[in-house]
C-alpha positions as CSV (number, residue, x, y, z in Angstrom):
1,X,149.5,21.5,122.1
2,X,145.9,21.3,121.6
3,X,143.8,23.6,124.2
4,X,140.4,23.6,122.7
5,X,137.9,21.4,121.0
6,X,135.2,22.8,119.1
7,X,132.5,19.7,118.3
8,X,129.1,19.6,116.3
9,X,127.1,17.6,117.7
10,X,124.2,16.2,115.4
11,X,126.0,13.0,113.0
12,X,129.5,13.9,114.7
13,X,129.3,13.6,118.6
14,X,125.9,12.2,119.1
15,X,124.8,8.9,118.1
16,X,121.9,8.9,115.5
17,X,118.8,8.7,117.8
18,X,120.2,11.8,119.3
19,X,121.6,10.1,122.3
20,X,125.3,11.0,124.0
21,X,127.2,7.7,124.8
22,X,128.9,6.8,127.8
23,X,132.3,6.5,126.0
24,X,131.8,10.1,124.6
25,X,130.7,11.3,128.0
26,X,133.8,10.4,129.9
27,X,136.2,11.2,127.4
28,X,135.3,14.8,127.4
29,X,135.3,14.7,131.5
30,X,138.7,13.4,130.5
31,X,139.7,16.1,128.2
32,X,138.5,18.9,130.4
33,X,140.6,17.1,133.5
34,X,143.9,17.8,131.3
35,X,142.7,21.1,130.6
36,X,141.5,21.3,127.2
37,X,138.1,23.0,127.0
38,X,135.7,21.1,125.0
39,X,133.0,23.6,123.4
40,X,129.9,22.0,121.8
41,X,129.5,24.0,118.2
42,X,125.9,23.5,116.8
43,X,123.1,24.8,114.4
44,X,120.9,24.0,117.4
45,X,120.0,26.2,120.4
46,X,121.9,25.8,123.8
47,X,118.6,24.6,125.2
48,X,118.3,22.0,123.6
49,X,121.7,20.2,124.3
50,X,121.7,20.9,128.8
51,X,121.4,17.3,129.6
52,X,123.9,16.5,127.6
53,X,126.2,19.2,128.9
54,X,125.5,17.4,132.6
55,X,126.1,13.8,131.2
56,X,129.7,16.0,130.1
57,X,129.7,17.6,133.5
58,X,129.9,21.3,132.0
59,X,126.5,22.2,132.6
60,X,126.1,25.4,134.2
61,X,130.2,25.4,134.7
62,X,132.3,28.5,135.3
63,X,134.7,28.6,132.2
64,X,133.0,26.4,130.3
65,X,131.6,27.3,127.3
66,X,129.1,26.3,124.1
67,X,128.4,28.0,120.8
68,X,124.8,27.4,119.3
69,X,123.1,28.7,115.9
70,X,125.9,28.3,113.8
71,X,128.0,30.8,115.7
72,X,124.9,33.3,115.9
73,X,125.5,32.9,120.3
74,X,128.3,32.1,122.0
75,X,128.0,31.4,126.1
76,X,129.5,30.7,129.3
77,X,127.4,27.3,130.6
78,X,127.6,29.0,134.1
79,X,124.2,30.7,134.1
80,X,124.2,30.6,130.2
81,X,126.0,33.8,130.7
82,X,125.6,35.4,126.9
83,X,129.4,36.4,125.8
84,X,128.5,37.5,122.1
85,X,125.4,37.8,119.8
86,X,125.6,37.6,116.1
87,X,122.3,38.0,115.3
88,X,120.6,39.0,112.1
89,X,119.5,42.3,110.7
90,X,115.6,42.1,111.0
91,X,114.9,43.1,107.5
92,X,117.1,40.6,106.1
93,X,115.8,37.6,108.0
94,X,112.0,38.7,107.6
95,X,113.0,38.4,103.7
96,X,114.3,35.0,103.9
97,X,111.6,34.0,106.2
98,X,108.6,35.2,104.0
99,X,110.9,32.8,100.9
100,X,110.2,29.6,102.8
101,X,106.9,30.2,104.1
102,X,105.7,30.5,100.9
103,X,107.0,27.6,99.9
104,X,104.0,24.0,100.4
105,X,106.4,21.7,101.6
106,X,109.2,23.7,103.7
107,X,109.2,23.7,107.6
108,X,110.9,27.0,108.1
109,X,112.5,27.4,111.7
110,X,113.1,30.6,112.9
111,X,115.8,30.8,116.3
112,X,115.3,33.5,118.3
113,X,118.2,34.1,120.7
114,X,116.3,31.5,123.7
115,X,113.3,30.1,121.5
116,X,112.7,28.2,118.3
117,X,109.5,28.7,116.1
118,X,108.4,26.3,113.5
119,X,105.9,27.6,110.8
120,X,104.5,24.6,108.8
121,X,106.3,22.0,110.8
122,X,106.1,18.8,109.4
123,X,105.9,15.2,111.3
124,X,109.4,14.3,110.1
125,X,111.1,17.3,111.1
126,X,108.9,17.0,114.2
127,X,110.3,13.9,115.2
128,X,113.9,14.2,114.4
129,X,113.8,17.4,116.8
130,X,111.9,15.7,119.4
131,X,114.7,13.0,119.8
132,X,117.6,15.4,119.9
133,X,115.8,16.7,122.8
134,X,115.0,20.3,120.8
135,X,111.5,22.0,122.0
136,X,109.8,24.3,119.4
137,X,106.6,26.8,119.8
138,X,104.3,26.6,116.4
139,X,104.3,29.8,114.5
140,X,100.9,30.4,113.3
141,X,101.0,33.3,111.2
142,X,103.5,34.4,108.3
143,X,103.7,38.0,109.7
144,X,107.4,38.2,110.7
145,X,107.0,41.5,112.8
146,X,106.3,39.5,116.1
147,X,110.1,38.8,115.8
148,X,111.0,42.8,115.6
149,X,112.1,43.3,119.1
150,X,113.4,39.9,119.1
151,X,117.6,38.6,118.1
152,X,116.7,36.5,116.1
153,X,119.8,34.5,115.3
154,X,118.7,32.5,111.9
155,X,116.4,31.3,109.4
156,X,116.5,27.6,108.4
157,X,114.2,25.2,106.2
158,X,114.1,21.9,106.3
159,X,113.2,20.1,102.8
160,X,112.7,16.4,102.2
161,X,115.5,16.7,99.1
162,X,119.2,18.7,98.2
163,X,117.5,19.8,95.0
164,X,114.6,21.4,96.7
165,X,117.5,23.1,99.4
166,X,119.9,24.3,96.6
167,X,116.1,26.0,94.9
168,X,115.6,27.5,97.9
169,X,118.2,28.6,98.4
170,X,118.7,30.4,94.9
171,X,115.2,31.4,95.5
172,X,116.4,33.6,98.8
173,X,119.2,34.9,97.2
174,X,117.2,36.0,93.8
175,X,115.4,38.2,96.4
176,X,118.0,38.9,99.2
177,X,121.7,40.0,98.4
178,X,124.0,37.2,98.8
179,X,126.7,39.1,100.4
180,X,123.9,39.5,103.3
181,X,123.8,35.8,103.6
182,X,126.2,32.9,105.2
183,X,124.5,30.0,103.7
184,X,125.0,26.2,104.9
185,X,123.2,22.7,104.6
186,X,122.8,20.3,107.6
187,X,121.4,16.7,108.7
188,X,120.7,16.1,105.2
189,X,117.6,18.1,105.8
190,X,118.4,21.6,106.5
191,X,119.5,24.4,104.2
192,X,120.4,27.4,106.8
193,X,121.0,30.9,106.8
194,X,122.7,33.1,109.3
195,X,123.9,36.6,109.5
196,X,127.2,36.8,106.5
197,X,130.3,36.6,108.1
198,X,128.6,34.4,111.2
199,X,129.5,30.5,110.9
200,X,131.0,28.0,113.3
201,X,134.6,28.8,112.4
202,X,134.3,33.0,113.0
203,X,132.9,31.9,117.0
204,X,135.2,29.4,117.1
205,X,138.0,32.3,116.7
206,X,136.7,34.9,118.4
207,X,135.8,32.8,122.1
208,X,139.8,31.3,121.2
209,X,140.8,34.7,121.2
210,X,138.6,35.4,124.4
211,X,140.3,32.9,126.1
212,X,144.2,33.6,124.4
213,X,143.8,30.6,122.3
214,X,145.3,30.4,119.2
215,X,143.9,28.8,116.0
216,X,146.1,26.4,115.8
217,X,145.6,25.3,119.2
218,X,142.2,24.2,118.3
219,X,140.6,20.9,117.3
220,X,137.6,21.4,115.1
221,X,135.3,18.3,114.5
222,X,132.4,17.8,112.1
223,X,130.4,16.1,109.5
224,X,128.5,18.4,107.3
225,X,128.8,21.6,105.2
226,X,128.1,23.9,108.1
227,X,130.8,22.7,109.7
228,X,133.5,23.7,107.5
229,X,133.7,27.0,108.5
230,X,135.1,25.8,111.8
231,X,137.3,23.1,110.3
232,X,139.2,25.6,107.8
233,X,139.9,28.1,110.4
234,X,141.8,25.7,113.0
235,X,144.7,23.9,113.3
236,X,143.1,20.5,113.6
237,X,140.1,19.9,111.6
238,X,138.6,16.6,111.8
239,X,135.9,14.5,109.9
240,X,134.3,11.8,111.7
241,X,133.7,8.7,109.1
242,X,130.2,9.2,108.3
243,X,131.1,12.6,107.1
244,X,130.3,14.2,103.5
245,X,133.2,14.3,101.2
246,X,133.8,17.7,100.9
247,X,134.2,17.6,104.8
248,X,136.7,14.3,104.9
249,X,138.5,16.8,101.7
250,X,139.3,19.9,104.5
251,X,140.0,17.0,107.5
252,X,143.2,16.8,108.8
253,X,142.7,13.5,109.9
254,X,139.3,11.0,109.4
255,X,138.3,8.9,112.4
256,X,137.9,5.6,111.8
257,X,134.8,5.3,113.8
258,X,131.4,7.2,112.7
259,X,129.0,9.4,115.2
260,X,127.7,5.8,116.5
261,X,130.9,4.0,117.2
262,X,132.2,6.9,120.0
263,X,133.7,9.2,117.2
264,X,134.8,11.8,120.1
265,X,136.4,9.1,122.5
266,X,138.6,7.9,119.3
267,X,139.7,12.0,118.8
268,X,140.1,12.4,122.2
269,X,142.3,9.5,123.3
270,X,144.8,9.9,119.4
271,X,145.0,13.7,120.3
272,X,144.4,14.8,124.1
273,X,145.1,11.8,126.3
């Protein structure tokens, strides 16, 4: 029944220190024996995750696919062949970028379509990136026209609290209109913002629809609030257990193992094998 899986990977498929077990690893090559495409879905860039798409044996694959950015790219892994850019409009991200670099204590990321930039980057944001495997250049200077010829596919800050994310991200929209905005949270650290209309569940439809597969012939798994795009709009949304609550509230079904006890391997064998 099922023909695709579309999987976040930070706190839902990969352990904590960023790492892709074994038991993950070969119940995907599993999955994809039967068929079933298995399509990482992450805030992150599609750079960052390649050895982990080898340890799955889709890297560089014909028909294989990933989404990265929050549904901001969508690519074939053969050649990282780009399928569909949702990037956003210049103006709009230069506002939201000029909102967090004003702000002392924000590391504000901004994703190009093949490069990530870090103004203010902090040692704890750093390090978190570093072990997921994610490379970054340091942005030096708050003048956001060096992105002008650029797709720059979104804006993020990370901020050591929720209160100081939900601020900033009132502070954005006080300055930017919100129906410009699709605005999500992530890794407890994060508060993003993408292109409106753009989240994991819109690429999650439109490379099914690529690929005549039908909404609810789609698995959906995730642990945060920028995953529920993805999980509303298919016919299997799952939570792993260390997910937030308003995730395990739109799950179909909640695994019984979290991100470190092979999550994926658990969906995969209930659902696929």
């Amino acid at each position: 029944m099922y023909k695709m899986i579309v999987c976040d990977l930070d706190e839902t498929l990969m352990n904590d220190d960023g790492t892709l077990s074994a038991a993950n690893a070969a119940a995907i090559q599993a999955a994809t024996k039967k068929g079933v495409y298995f399509v990482p879905n992450s805030g992150r860039s599609y750079t960052s995750f390649q050895n982990d798409l080898a340890q799955m044996h889709l890297k560089d694959q014909a028909d294989q696919y990933s989404i990265s950015y929050n549904g901001g790219l969508i690519l074939e892994n053969a050649g990282n062949r780009v399928m569909a850019v949702n990037a956003m409009p210049f103006e709009t991200a230069k506002k939201v970028f000029a909102i967090g670099a004003a702000h002392p204590q924000a590391a504000t990321h901004v994703y190009t379509q093949d490069t990530l930039y870090i103004y203010h980057a902090t040692p704890d944001d750093s390090a978190y990136l570093t072990n997921r495997g994610v490379t970054f250049t340091a942005l030096t200077t708050a003048d956001f026209d060096c992105f002008k010829t650029a797709n720059v596919m979104k804006v993020i800050m990370a901020l050591p609290t929720m209160a100081q994310r939900r601020q900033m991200q009132t502070a954005v929209e006080a300055q930017v209109d919100p129906a410009e905005l699709a605005v999500t949270y992530s890794s407890d650290r994060y508060v993003e913002f993408n292109r409106a209309g753009v989240n994991k569940g819109t690429a999650s439809i439109q490379l099914g629809a690529q690929l005549g597969i039908k909404p609810a012939e789609i698995i959906a798994a995730g642990d945060n609030s920028n995953d529920l795009p993805m999980l509303t709009a298919v016919g299997l949304p799952i939570s792993v257990a260390n997910g937030i609550a308003s995730v395990k509230a739109a799950a179909k079904y909640v695994t019984v193992a979290t991100n470190n006890q092979d999550a994926m391997a658990e969906i995969i064998n209930k659902f696929i094998l």
